[in-house]
C-alpha positions as CSV (number, residue, x, y, z in Angstrom):
1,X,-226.1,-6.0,42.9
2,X,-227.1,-2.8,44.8
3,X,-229.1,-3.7,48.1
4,X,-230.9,-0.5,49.6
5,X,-230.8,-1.0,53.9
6,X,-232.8,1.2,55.5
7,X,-230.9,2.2,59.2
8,X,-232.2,3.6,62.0
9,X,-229.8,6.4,63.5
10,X,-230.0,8.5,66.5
11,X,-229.1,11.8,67.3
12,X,-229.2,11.1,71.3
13,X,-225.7,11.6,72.0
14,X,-225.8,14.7,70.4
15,X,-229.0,16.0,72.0
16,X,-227.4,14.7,75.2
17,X,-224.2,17.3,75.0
18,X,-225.9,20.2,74.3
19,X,-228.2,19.6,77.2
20,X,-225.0,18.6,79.4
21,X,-226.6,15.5,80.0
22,X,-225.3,11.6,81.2
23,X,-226.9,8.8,80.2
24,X,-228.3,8.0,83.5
25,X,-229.6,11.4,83.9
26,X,-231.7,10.9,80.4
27,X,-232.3,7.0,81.5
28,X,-233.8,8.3,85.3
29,X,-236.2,11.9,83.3
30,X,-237.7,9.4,80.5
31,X,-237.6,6.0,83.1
32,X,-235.4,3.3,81.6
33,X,-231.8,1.9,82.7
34,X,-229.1,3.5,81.6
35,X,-228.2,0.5,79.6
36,X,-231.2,1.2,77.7
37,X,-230.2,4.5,76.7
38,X,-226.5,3.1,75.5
39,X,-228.4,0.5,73.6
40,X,-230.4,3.6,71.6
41,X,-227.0,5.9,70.7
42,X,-225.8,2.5,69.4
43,X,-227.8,1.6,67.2
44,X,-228.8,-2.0,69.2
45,X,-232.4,-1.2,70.1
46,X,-235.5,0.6,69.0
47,X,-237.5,2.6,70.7
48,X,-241.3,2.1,71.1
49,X,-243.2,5.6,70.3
50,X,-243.7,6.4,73.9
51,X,-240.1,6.2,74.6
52,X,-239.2,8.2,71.7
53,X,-241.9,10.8,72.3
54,X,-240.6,11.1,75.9
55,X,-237.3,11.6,74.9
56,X,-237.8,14.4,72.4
57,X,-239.9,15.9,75.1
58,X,-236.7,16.1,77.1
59,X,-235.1,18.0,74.6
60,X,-238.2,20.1,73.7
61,X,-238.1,18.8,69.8
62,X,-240.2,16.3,67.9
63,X,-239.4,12.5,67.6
64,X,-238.4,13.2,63.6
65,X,-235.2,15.5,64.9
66,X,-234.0,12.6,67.8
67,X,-234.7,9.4,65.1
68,X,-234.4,9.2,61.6
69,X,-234.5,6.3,58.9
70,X,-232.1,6.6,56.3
71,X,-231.7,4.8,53.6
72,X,-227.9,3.3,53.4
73,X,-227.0,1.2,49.8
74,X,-224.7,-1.9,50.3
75,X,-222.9,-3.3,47.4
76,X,-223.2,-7.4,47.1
77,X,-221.2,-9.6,44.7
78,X,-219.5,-8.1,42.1
């Protein structure tokens, strides 16, 4: 059987190097802990929309280019 997952994936890190930014630096302009921010690039914790609107303000893009959904298929049993 074919389950279809849908992930949530980040594009922080990336954003992140271009900008030469740390995670704190991101953490202190949006106002989180860092921790927070580590928790988002891995995939532990979702943002609410005003977090994720204040982060793609940092980066001058819209929340769609920062977070996507996508749709991952899993195989189960045989």
């Amino acid at each position: 059987m074919v389950q279809k997952m849908r992930i949530f994936k980040t594009h922080i890190k990336e954003y992140r190097a271009k900008f030469d930014m740390t995670q704190d630096d991101l953490a202190k302009t949006v106002g989180v802990r860092r921790e927070t921010i580590g928790n988002l690039e891995n995939g532990r914790y979702n943002p609410s929309l005003k977090l994720a609107m204040d982060i793609s303000k940092v980066f001058g893009c819209t929340v769609e280019d920062i977070f996507e959904i996508v749709n991952n298929e899993n195989s189960c049993g045989k």
